[in-house]
C-alpha positions, 0 to 999 in steps of 0.5 A: 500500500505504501508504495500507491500512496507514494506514488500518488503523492509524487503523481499530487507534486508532478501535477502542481508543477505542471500547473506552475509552468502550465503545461496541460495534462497529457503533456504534449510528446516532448515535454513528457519526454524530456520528463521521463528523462528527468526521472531517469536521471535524478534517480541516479543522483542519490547513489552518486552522491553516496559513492562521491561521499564514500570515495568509491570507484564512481566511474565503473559506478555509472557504467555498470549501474546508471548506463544499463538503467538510463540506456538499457536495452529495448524489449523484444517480442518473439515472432510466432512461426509462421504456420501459428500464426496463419492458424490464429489468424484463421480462427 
């Protein structure tokens, strides 16, 4: 439960900010995306900050932690053979 009410409660401050800059809700394709790219990058800001302060290697940090998170790989679908599909498209 707790993690619904956080999420409504950041969902309450993304929508006070959007107002604030009056962007209407859905935003429009690049302001939501700029903002998903936000998210992805100050969600890497705590850890950073902990392996700054503990003097920890930060460079192989960002390439084993934050790339795969920031950039990771696309998912794939599978390819039904061929003669399933027909047969699906059949029924």
């Amino acid at each position: 439960m707790k993690p619904y009410l956080l999420s409504l409660a950041v969902g309450l401050l993304v929508g006070v900010i959007y107002s604030l800059v009056h962007v209407r809700s859905p935003a429009p394709p690049v302001i939501a995306l700029v903002g998903l790219l936000g998210i992805l990058v100050g969600e890497q800001i705590p850890p950073l900050v902990k392996q700054l302060i503990a003097k920890e290697n930060t460079v192989a940090w960002i390439g084993q932690q934050v790339k795969p998170h920031v950039f990771g790989e696309l998912p794939r679908g599978t390819l039904a053979p061929r003669a399933k599909a027909d047969e699906q498209v059949k029924s």
